[in-house]
PDB file of N, CA, C and O in Angstrom:
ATOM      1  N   UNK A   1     -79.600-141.583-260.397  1.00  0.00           N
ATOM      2  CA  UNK A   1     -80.677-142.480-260.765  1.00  0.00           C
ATOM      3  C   UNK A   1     -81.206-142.090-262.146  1.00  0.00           C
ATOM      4  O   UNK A   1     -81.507-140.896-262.154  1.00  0.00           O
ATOM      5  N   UNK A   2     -81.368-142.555-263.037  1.00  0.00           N
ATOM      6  CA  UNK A   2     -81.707-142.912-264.300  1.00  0.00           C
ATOM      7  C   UNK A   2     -83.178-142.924-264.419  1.00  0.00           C
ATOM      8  O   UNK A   2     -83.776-143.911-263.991  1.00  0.00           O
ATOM      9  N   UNK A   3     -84.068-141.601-265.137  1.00  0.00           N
ATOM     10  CA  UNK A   3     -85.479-141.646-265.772  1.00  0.00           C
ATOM     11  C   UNK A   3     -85.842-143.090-266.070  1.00  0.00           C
ATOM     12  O   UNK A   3     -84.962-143.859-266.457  1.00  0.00           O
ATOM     13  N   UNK A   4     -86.956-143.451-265.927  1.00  0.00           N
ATOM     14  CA  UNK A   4     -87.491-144.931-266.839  1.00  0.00           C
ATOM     15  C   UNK A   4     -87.321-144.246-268.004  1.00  0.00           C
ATOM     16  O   UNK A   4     -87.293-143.033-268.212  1.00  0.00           O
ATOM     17  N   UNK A   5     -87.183-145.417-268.925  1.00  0.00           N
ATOM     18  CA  UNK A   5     -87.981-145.517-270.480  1.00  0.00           C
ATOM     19  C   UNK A   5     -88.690-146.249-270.668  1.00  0.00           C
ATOM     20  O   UNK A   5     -88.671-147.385-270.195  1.00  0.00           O
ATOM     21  N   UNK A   6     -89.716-145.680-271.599  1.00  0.00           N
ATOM     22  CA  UNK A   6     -90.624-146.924-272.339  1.00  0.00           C
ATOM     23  C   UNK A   6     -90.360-147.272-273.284  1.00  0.00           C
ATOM     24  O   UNK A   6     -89.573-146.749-274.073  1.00  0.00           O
ATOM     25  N   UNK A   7     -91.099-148.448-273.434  1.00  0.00           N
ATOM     26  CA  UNK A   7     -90.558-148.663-274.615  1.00  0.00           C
ATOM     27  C   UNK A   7     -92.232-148.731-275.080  1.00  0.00           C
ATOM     28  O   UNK A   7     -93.068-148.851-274.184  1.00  0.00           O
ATOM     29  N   UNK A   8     -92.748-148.633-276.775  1.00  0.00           N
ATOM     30  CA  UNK A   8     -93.612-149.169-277.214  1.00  0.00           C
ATOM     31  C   UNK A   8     -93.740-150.525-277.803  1.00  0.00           C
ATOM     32  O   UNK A   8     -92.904-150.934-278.609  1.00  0.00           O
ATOM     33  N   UNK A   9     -94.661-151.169-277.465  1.00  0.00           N
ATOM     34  CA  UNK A   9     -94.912-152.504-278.172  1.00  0.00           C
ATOM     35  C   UNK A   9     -96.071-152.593-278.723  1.00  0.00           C
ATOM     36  O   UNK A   9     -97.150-152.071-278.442  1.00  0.00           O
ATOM     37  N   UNK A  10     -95.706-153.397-279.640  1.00  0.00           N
ATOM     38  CA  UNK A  10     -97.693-153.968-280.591  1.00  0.00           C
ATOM     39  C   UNK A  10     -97.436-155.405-280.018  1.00  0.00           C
ATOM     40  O   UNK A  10     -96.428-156.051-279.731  1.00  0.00           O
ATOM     41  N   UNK A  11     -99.053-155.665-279.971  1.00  0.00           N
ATOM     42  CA  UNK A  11     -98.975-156.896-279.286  1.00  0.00           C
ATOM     43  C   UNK A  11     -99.254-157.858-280.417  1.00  0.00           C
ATOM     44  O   UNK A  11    -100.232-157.574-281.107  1.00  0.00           O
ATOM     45  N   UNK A  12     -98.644-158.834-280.700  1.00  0.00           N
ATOM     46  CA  UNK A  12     -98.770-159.995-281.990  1.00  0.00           C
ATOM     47  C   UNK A  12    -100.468-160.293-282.649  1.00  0.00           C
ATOM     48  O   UNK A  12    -100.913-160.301-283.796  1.00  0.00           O
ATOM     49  N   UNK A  13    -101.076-160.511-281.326  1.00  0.00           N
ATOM     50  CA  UNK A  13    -102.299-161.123-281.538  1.00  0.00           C
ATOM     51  C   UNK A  13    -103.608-160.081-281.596  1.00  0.00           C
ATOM     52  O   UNK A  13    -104.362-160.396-282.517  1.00  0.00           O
ATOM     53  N   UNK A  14    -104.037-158.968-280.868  1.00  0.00           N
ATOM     54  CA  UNK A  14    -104.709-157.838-281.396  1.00  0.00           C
ATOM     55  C   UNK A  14    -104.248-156.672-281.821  1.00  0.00           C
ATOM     56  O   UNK A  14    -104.964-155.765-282.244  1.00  0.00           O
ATOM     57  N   UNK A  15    -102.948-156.639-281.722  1.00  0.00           N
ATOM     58  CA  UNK A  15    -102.250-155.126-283.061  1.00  0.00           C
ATOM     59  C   UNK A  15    -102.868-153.989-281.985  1.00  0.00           C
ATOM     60  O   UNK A  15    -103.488-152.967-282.278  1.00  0.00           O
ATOM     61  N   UNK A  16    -102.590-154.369-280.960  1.00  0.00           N
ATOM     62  CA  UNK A  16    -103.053-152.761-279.676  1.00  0.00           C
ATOM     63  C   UNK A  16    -101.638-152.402-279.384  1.00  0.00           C
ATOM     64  O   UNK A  16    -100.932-153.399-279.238  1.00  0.00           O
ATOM     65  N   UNK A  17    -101.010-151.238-279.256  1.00  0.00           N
ATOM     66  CA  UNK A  17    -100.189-150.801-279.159  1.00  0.00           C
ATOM     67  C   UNK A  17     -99.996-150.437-277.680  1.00  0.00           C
ATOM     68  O   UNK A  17    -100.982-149.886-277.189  1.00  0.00           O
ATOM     69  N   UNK A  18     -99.045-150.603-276.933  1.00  0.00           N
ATOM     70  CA  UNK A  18     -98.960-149.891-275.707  1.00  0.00           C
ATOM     71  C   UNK A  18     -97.584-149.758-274.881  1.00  0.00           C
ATOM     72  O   UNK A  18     -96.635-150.052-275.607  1.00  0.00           O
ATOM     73  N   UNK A  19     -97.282-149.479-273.862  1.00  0.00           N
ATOM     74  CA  UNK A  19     -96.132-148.778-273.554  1.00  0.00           C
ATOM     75  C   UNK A  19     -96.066-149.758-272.606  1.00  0.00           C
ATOM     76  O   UNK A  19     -97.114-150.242-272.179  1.00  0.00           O
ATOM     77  N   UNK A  20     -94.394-150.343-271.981  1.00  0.00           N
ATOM     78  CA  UNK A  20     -93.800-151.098-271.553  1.00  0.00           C
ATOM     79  C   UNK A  20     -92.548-150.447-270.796  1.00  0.00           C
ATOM     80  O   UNK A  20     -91.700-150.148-271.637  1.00  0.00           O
ATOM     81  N   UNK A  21     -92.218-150.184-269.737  1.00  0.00           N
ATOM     82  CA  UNK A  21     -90.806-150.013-268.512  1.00  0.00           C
ATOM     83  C   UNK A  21     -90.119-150.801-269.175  1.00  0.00           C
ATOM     84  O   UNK A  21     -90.323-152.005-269.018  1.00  0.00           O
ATOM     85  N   UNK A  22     -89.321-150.444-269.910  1.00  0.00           N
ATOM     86  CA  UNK A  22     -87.821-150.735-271.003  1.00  0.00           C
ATOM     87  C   UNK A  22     -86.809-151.362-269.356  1.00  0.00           C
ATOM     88  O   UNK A  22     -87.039-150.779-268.297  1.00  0.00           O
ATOM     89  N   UNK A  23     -86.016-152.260-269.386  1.00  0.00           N
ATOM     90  CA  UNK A  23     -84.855-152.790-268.605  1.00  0.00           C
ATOM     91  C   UNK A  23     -84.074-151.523-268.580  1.00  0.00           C
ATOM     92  O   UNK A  23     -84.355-150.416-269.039  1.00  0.00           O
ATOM     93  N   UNK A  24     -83.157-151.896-268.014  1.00  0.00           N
ATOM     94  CA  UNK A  24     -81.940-150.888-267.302  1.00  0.00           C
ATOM     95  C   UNK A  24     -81.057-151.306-269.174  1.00  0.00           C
ATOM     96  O   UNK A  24     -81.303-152.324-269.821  1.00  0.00           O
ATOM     97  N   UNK A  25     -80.185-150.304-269.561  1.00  0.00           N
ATOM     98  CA  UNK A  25     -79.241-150.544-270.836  1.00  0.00           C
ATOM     99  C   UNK A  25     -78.427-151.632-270.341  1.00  0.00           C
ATOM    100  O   UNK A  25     -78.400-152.677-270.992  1.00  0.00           O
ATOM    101  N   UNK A  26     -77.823-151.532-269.374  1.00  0.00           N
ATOM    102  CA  UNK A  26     -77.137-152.740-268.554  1.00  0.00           C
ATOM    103  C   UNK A  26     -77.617-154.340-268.752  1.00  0.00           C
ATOM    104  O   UNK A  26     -77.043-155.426-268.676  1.00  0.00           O
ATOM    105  N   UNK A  27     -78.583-154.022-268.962  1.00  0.00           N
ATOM    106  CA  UNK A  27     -79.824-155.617-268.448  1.00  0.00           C
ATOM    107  C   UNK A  27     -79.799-155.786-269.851  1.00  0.00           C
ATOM    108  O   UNK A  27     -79.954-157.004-269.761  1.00  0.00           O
ATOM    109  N   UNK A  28     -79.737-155.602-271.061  1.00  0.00           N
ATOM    110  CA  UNK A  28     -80.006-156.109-272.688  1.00  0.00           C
ATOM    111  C   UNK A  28     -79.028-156.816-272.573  1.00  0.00           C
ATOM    112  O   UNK A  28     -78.224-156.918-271.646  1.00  0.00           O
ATOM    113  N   UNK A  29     -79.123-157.521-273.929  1.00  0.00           N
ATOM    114  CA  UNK A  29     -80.298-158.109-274.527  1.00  0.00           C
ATOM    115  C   UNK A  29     -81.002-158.847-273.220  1.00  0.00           C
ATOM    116  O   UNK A  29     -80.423-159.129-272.171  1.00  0.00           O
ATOM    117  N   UNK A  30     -82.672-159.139-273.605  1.00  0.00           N
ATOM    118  CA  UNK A  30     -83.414-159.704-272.343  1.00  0.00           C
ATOM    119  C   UNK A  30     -84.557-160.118-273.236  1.00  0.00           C
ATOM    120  O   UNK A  30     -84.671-159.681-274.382  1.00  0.00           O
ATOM    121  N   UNK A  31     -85.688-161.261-272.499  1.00  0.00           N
ATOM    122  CA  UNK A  31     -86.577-161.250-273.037  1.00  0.00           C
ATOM    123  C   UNK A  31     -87.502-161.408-271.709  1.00  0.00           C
ATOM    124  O   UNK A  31     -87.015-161.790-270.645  1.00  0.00           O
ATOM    125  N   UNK A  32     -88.454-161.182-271.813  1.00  0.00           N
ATOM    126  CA  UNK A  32     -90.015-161.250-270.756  1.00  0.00           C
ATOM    127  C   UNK A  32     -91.353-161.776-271.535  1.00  0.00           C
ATOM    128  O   UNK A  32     -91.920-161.314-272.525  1.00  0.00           O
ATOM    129  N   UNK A  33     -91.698-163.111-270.578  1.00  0.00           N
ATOM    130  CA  UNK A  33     -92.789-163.719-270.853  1.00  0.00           C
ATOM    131  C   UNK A  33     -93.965-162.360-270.561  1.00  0.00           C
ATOM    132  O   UNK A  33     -93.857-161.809-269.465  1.00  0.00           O
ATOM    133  N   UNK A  34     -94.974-161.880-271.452  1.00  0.00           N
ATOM    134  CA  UNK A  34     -96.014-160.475-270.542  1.00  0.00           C
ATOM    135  C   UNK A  34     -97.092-161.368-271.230  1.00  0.00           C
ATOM    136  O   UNK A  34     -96.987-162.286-272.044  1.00  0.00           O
ATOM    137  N   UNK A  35     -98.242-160.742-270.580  1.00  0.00           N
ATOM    138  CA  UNK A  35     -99.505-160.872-270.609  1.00  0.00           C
ATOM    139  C   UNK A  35     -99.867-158.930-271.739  1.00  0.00           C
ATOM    140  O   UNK A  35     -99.608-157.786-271.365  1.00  0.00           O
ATOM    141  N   UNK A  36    -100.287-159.245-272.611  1.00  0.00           N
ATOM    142  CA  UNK A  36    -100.845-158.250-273.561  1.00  0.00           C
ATOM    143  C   UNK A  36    -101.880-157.131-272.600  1.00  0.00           C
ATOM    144  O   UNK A  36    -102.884-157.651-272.114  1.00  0.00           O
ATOM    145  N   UNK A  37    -101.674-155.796-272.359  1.00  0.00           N
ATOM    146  CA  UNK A  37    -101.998-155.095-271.735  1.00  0.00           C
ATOM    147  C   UNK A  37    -104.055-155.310-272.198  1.00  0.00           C
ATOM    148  O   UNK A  37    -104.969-155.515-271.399  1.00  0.00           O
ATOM    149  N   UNK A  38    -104.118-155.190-273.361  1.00  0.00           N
ATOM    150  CA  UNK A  38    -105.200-154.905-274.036  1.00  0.00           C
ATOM    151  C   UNK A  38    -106.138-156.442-273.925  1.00  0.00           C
ATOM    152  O   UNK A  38    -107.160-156.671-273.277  1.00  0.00           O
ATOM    153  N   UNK A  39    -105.412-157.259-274.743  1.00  0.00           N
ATOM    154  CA  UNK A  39    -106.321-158.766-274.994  1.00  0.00           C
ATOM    155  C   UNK A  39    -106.044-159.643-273.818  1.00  0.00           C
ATOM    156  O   UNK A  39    -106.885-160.523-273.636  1.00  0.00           O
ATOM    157  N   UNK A  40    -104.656-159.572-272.656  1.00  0.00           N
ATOM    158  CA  UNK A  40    -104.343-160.448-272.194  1.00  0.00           C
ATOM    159  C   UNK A  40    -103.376-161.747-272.614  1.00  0.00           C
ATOM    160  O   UNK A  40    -102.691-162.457-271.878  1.00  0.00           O
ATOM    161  N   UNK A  41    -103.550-161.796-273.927  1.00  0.00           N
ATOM    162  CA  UNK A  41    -102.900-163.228-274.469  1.00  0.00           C
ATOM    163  C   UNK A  41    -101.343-163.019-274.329  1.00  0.00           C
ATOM    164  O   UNK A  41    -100.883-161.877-274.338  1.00  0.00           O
ATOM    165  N   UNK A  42    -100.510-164.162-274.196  1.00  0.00           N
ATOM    166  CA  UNK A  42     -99.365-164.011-273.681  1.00  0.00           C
ATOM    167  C   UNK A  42     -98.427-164.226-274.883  1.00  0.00           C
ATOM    168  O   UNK A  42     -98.367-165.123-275.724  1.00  0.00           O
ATOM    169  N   UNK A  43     -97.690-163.064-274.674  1.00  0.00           N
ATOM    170  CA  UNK A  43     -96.142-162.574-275.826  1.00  0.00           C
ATOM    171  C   UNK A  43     -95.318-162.980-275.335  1.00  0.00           C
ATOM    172  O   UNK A  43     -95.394-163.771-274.395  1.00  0.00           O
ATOM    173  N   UNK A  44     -94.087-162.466-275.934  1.00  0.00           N
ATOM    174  CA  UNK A  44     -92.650-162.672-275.739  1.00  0.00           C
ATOM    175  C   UNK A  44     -92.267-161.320-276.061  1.00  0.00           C
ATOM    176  O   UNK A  44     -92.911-160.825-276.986  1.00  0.00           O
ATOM    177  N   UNK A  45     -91.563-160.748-275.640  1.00  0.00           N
ATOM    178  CA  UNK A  45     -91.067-159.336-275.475  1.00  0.00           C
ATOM    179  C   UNK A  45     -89.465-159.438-275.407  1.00  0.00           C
ATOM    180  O   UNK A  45     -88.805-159.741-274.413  1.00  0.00           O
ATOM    181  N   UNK A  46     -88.952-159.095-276.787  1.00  0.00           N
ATOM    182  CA  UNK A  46     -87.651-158.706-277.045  1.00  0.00           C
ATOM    183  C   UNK A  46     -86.697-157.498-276.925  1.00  0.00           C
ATOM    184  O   UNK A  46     -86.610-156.722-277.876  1.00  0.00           O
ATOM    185  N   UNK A  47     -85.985-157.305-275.812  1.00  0.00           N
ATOM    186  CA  UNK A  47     -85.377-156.241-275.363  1.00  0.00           C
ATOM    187  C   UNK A  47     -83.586-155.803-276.172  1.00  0.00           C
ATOM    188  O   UNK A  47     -82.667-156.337-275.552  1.00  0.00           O
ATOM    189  N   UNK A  48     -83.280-155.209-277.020  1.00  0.00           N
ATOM    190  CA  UNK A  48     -82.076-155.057-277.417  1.00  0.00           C
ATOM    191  C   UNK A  48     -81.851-153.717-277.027  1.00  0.00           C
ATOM    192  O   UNK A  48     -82.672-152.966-276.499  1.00  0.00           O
ATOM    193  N   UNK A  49     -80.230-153.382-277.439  1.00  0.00           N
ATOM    194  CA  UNK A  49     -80.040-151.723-277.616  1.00  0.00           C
ATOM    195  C   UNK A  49     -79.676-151.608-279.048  1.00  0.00           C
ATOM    196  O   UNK A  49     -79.242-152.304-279.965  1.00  0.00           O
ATOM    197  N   UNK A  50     -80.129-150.183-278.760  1.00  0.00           N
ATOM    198  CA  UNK A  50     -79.305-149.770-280.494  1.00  0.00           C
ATOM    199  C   UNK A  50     -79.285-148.615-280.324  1.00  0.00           C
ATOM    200  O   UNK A  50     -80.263-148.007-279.889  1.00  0.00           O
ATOM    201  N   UNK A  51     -78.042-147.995-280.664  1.00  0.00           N
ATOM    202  CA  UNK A  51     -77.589-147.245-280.696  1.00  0.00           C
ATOM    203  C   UNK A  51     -76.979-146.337-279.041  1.00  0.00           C
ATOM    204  O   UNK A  51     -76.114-145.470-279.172  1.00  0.00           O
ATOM    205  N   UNK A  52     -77.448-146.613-277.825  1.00  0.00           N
ATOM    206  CA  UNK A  52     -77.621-146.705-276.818  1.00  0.00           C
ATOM    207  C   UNK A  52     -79.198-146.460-276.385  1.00  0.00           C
ATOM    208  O   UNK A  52     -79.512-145.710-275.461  1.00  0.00           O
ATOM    209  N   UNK A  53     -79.955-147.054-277.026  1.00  0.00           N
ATOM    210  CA  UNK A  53     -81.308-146.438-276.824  1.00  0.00           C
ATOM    211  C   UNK A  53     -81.825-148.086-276.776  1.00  0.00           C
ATOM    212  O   UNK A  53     -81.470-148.750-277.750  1.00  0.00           O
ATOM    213  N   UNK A  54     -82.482-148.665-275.919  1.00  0.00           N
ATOM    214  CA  UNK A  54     -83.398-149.906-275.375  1.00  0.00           C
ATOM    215  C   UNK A  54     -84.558-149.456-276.356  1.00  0.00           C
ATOM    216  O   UNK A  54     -85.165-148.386-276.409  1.00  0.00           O
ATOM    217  N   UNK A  55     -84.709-150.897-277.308  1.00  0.00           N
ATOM    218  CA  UNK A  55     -85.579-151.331-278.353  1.00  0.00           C
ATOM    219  C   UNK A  55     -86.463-152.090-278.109  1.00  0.00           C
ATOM    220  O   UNK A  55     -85.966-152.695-277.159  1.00  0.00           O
ATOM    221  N   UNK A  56     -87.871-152.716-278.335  1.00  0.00           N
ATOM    222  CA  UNK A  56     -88.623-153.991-278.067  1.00  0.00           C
ATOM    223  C   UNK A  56     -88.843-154.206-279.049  1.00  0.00           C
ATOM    224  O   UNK A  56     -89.257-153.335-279.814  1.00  0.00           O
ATOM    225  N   UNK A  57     -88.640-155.512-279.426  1.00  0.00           N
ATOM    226  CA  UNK A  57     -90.110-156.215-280.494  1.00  0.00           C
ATOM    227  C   UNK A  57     -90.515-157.547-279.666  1.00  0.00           C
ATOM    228  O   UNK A  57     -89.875-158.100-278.772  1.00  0.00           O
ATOM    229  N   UNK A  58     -91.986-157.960-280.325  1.00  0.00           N
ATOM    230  CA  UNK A  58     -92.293-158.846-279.968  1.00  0.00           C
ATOM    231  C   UNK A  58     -92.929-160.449-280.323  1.00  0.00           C
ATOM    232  O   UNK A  58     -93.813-160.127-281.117  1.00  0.00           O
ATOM    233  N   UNK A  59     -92.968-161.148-280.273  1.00  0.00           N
ATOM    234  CA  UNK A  59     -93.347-162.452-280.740  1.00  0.00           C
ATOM    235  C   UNK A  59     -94.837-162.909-280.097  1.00  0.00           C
ATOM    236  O   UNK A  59     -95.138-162.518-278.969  1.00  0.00           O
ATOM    237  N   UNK A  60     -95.825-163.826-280.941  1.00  0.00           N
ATOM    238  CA  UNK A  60     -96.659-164.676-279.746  1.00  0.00           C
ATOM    239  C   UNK A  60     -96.058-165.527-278.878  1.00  0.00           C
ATOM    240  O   UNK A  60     -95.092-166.006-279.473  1.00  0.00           O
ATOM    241  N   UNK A  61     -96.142-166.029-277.609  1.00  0.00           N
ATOM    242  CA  UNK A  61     -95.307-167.115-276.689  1.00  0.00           C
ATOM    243  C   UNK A  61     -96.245-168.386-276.717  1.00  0.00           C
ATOM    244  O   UNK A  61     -96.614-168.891-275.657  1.00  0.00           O
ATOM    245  N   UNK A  62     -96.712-169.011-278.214  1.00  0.00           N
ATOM    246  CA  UNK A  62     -97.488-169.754-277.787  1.00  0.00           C
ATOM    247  C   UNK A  62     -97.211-170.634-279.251  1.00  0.00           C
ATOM    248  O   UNK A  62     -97.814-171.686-279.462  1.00  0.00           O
TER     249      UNK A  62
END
């Protein structure tokens, strides 16, 4: 069984930074509709690999 990773994200709309349960390496590329830990307002959360290491960035979903 495989440690989680996090991943970090900034959230588009208040620039709060916070930590996110990264997918399985298997599961990339992916994306997830989230709710912003901090403001609530709803992102888009971009999951890639690179290098074998699970990446996020993110978009507003609106």
């Amino acid at each position: 069984m495989r440690a989680s990773q996090f991943c970090d994200v900034t959230c588009p709309s208040c620039f709060e930074i916070f930590s996110v349960t990264a997918p399985a390496p298997s599961e990339t590329p992916t994306e997830w509709d989230y709710d912003c830990e901090v403001c609530c307002r709803p992102m888009l959360i971009r999951f890639n690999l690179d290098d074998d290491e699970v990446v996020a960035d993110t978009e507003e979903a609106w």
